[in-house]
C-alpha positions as a Markdown table, in Angstrom:
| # | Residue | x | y | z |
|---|---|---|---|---|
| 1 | Unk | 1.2 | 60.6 | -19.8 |
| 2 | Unk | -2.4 | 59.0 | -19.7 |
| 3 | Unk | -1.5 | 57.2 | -23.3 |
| 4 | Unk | 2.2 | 55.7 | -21.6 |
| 5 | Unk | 0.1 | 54.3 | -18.4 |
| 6 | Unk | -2.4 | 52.5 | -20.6 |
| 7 | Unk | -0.1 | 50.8 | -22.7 |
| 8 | Unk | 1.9 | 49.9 | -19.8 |
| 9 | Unk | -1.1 | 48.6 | -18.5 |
| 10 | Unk | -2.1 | 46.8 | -21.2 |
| 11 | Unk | 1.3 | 45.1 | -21.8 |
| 12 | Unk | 1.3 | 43.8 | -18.1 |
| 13 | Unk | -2.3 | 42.3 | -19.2 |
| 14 | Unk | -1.5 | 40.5 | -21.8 |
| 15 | Unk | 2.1 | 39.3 | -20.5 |
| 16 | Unk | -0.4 | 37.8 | -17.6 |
| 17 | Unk | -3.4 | 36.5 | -19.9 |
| 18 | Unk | -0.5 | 34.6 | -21.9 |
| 19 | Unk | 1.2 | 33.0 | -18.9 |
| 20 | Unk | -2.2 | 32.0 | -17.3 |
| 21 | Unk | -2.7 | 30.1 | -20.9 |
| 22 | Unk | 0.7 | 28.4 | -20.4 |
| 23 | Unk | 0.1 | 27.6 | -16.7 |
| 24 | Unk | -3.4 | 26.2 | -17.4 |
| 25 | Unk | -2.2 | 24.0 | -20.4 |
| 26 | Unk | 1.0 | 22.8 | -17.9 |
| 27 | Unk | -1.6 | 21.9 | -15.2 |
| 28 | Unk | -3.6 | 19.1 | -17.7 |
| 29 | Unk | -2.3 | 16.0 | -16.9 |
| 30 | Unk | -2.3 | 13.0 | -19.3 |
| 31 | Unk | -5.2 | 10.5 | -18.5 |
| 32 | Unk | -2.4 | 8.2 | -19.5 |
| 33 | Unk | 0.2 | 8.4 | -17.7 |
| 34 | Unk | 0.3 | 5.9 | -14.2 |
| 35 | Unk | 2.7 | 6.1 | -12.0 |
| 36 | Unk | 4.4 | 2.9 | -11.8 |
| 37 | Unk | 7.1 | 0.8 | -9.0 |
| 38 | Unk | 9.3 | -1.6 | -9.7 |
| 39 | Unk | 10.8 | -3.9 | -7.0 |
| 40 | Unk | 14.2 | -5.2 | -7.7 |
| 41 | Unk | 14.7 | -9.0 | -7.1 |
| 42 | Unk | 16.5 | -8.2 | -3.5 |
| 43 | Unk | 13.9 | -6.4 | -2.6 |
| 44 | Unk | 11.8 | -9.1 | -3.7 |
| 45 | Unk | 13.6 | -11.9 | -1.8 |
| 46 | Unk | 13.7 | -9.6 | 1.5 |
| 47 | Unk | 9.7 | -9.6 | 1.8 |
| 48 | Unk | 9.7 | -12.9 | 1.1 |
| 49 | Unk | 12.1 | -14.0 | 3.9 |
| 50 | Unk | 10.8 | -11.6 | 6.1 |
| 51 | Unk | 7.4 | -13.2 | 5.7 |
| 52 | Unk | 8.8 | -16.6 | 6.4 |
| 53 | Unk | 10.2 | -15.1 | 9.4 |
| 54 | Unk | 7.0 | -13.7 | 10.8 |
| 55 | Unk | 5.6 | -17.2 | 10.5 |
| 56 | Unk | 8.0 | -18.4 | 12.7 |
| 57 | Unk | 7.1 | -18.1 | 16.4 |
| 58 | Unk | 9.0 | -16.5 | 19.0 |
| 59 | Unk | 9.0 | -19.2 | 21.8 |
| 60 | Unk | 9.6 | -22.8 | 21.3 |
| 61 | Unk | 6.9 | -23.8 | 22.7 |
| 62 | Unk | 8.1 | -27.8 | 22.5 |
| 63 | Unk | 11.3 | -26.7 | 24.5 |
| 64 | Unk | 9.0 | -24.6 | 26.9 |
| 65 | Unk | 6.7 | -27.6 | 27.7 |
| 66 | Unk | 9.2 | -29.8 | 28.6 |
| 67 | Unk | 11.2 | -27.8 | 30.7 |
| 68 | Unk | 7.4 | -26.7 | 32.2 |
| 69 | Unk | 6.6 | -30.2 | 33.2 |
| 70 | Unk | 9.8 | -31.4 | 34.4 |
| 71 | Unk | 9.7 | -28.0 | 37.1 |
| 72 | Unk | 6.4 | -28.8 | 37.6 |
| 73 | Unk | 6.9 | -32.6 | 38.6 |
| 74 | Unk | 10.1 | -31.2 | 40.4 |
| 75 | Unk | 12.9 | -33.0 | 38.6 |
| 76 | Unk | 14.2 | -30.4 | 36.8 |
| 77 | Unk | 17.5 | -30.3 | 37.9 |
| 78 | Unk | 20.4 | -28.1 | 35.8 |
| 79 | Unk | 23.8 | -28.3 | 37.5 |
| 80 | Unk | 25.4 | -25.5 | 38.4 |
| 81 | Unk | 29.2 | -26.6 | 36.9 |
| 82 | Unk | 27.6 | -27.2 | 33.5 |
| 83 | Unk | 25.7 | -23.5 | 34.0 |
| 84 | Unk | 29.7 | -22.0 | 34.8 |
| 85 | Unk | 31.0 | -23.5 | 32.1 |
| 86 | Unk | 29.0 | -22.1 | 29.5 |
| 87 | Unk | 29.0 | -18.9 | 30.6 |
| 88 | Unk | 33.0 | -19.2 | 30.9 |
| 89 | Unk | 32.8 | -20.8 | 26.7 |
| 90 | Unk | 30.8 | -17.8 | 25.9 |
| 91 | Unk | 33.0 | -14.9 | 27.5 |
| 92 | Unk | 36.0 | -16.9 | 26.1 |
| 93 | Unk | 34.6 | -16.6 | 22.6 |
| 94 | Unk | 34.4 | -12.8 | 22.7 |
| 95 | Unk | 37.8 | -12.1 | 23.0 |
């Protein structure tokens, strides 16, 4: 009985000592191998547009100062009809 437990014992030793091998050989890595990303031209273009678009600011600050100075000096005057009917063109156009 002693004789079938130590060369069961033995079997499952070796079975382990040669996987540890195999796992330890698996676990070297190349010093050669880089990983690597390649950008297709879309994806190219898209940063590039979206970096012209950052550049661009928010506020038109041209448009702002005039309308700001003309309040200021009090003649800035926008007439109510012409205030209608563009919110009555742009309802129109959703339909």
């Amino acid at each position: 009985m002693a004789g079938i437990l130590i060369s069961s014992v033995m079997q499952t030793y070796e079975a382990y000592s040669a996987n540890k091998t195999v796992s330890a050989k698996k676990a070297e890595k190349p010093e050669s191998s880089k990983d690597t990303v390649a950008l297709s031209k879309q994806a190219k273009d898209f940063k590039s547009i979206l970096k012209t678009l950052a550049d661009v600011p928010d506020i038109r600050q041209d448009l702002v100062s005039g309308i700001k100075a003309k309040y200021e000096a009090g003649s800035y005057n926008v007439p109510s009809m012409e205030v209608a009917t563009k919110m009555f063109n742009k309802l129109a156009a959703l339909d």
